[in-house]
Residue frames as qw, qx, qy, qz and C-alpha x, y, z in Angstrom:
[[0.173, 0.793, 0.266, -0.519, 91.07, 105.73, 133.60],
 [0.701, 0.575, 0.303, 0.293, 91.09, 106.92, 130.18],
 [0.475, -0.103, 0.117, 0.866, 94.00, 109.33, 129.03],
 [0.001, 0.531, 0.477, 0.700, 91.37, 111.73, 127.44],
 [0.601, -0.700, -0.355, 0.151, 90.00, 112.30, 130.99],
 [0.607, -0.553, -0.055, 0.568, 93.26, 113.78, 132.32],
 [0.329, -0.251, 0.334, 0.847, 94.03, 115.67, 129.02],
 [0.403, 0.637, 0.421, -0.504, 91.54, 117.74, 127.99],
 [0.070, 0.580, -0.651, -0.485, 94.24, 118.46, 124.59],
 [0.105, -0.212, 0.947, 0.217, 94.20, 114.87, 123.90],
 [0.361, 0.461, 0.808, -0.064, 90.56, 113.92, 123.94],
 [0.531, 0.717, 0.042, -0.450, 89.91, 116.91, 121.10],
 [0.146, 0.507, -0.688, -0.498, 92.76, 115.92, 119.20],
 [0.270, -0.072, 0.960, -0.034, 91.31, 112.42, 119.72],
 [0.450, 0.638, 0.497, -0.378, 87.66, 113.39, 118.91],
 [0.498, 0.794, -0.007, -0.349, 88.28, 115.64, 115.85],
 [0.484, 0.623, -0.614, -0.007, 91.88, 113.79, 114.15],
 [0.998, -0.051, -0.031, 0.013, 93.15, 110.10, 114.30],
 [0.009, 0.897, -0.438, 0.061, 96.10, 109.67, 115.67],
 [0.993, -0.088, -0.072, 0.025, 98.16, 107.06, 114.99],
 [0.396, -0.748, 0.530, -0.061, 101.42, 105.82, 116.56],
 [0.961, 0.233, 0.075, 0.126, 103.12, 104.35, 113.64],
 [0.412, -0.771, 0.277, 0.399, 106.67, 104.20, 114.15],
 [0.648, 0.728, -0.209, 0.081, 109.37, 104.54, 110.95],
 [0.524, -0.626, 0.458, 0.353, 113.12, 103.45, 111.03],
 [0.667, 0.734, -0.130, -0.020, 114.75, 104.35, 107.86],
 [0.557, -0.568, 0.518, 0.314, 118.50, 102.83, 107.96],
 [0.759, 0.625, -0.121, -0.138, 120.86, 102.67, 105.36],
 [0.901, -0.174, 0.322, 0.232, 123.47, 99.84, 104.37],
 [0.674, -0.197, 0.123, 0.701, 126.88, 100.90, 103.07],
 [0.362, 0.431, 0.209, 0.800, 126.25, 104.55, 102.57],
 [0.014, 0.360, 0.390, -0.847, 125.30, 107.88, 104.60],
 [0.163, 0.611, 0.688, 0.356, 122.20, 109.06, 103.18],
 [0.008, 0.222, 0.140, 0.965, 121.75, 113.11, 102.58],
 [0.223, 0.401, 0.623, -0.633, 118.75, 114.96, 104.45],
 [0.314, 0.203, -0.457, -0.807, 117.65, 115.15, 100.98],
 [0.344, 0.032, -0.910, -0.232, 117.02, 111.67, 100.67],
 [0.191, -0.015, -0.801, 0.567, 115.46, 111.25, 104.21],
 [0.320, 0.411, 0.400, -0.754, 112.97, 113.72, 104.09],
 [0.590, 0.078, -0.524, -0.609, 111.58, 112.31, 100.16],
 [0.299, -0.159, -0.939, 0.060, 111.44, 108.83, 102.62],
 [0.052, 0.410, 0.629, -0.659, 109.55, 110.48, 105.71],
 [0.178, 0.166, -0.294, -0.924, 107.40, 112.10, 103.06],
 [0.499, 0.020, -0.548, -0.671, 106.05, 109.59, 101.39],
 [0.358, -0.048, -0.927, 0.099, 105.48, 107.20, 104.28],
 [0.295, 0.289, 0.466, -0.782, 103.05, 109.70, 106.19],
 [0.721, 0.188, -0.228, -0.626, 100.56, 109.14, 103.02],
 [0.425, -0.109, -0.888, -0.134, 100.32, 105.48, 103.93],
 [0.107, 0.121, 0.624, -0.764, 98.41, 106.44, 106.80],
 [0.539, 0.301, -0.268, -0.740, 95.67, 107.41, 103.82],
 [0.603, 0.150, -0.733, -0.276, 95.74, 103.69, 102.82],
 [0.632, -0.055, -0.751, 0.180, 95.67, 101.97, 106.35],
 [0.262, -0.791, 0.126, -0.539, 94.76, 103.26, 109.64],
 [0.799, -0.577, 0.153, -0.070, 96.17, 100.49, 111.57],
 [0.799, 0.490, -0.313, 0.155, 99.43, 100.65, 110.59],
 [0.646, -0.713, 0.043, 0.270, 102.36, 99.79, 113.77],
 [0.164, -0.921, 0.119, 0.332, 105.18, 100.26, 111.92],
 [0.739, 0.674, -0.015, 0.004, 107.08, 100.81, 109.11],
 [0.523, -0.584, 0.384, 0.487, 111.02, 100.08, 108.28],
 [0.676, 0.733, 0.012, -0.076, 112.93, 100.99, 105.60],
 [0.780, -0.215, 0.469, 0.355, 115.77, 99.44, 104.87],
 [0.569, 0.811, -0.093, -0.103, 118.03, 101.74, 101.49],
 [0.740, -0.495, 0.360, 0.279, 121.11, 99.55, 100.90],
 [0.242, 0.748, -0.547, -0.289, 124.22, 100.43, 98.32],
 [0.950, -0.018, 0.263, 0.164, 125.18, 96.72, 96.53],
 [0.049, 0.860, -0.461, -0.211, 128.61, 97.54, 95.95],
 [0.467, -0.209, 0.824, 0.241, 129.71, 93.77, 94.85],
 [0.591, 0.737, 0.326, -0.034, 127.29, 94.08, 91.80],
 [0.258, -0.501, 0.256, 0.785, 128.69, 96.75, 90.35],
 [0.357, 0.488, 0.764, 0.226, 125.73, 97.22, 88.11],
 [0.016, -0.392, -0.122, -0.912, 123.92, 99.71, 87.15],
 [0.674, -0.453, -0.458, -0.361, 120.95, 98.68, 89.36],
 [0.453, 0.033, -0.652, 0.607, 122.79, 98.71, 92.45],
 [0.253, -0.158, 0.375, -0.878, 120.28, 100.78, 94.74],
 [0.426, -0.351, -0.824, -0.129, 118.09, 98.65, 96.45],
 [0.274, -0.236, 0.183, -0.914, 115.41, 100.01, 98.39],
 [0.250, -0.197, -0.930, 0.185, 113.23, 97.67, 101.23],
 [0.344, -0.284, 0.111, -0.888, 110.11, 98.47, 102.66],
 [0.416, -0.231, -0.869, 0.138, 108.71, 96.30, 105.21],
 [0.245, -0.345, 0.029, -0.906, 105.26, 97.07, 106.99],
 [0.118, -0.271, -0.926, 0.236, 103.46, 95.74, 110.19],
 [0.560, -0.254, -0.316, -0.723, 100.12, 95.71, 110.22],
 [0.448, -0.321, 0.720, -0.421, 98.69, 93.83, 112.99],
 [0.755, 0.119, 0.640, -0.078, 98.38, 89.75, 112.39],
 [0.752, 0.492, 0.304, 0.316, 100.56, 90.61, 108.81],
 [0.404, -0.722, 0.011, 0.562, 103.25, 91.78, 107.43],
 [0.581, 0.812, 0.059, -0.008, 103.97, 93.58, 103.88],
 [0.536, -0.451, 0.430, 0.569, 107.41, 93.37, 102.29],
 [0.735, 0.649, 0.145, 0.133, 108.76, 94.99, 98.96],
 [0.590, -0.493, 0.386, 0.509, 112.11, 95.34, 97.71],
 [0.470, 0.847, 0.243, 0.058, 113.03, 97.46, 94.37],
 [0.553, -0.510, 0.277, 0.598, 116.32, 98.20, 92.80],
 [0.506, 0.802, 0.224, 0.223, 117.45, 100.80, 90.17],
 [0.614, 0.617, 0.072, 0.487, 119.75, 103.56, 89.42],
 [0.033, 0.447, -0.436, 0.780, 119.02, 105.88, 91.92],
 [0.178, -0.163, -0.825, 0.511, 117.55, 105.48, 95.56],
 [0.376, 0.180, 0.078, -0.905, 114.76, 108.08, 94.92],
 [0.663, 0.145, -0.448, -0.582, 113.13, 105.69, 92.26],
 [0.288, -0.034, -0.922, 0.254, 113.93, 102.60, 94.15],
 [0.149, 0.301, 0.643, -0.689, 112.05, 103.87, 97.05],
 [0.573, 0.289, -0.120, -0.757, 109.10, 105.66, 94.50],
 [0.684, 0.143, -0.624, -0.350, 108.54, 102.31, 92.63],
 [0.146, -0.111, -0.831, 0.526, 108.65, 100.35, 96.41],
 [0.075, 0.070, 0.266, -0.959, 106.53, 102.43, 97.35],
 [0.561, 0.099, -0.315, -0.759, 103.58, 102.39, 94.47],
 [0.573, -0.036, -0.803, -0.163, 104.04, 98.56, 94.85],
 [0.227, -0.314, -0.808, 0.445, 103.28, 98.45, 98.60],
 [0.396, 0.151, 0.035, -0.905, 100.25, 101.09, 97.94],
 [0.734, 0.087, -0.410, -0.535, 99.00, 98.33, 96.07],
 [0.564, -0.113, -0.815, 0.070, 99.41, 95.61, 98.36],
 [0.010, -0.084, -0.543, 0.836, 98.07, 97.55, 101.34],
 [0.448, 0.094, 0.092, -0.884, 94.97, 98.25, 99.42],
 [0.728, 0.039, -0.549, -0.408, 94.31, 94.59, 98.58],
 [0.196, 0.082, -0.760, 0.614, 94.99, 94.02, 102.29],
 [0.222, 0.049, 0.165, -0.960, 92.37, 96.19, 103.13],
 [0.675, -0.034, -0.376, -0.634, 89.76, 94.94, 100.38],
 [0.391, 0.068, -0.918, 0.014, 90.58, 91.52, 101.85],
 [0.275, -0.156, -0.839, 0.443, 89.79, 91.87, 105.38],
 [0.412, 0.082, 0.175, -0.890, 86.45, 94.21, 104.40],
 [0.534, 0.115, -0.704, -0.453, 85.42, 91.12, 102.19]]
């Protein structure tokens, strides 16, 4: 039996907003990351929903390269399943904000040539 059936709630939300059940895990590799940081990640990753509607789920991965000792030393992963493919980018700079922002822009753009592909 459908779930909409038993839950009168669910079949409007269902009817009138898509709801998708993409899961996020944001983990980070030698350092504690501020609730600053966390909530600029959980931000932008609800606006990929905009780009994709079947996304399953998304990991981020914000790791500290302390054996560099560069300036570049924030490296910021983003890795996205998509059913029958997965997206992967990986962006390092100064700070972790821009890592992630410049990840980000780059897996906007490989989501939307995902997309064109499989309308083509």
């Amino acid at each position: 039996m459908p779930i909409a059936k038993h839950y009168p709630l669910v079949h409007r939300l269902l009817k009138f907003k898509k709801i998708s059940a993409m899961n996020v895990q944001i983990q980070t590799v030698h350092f504690d990351a501020d609730s600053k940081l966390i909530d600029h990640v959980n931000r932008k990753i609800q606006k990929l929903n905009t780009f994709h509607d079947r996304i399953v789920s998304v990991d981020v991965f914000l790791k500290l390269d302390n054996l560099a000792h560069q300036i570049k030393d924030k490296i910021a992963e983003i890795r996205v399943r998509i059913p029958r493919q997965d997206l992967f980018v990986k962006h390092e700079s100064k700070s972790f904000e821009e890592s992630f922002d410049l990840a980000f822009d780059a897996l906007i753009n490989q989501v939307k040539r995902n997309k064109e592909k499989k309308i083509q």
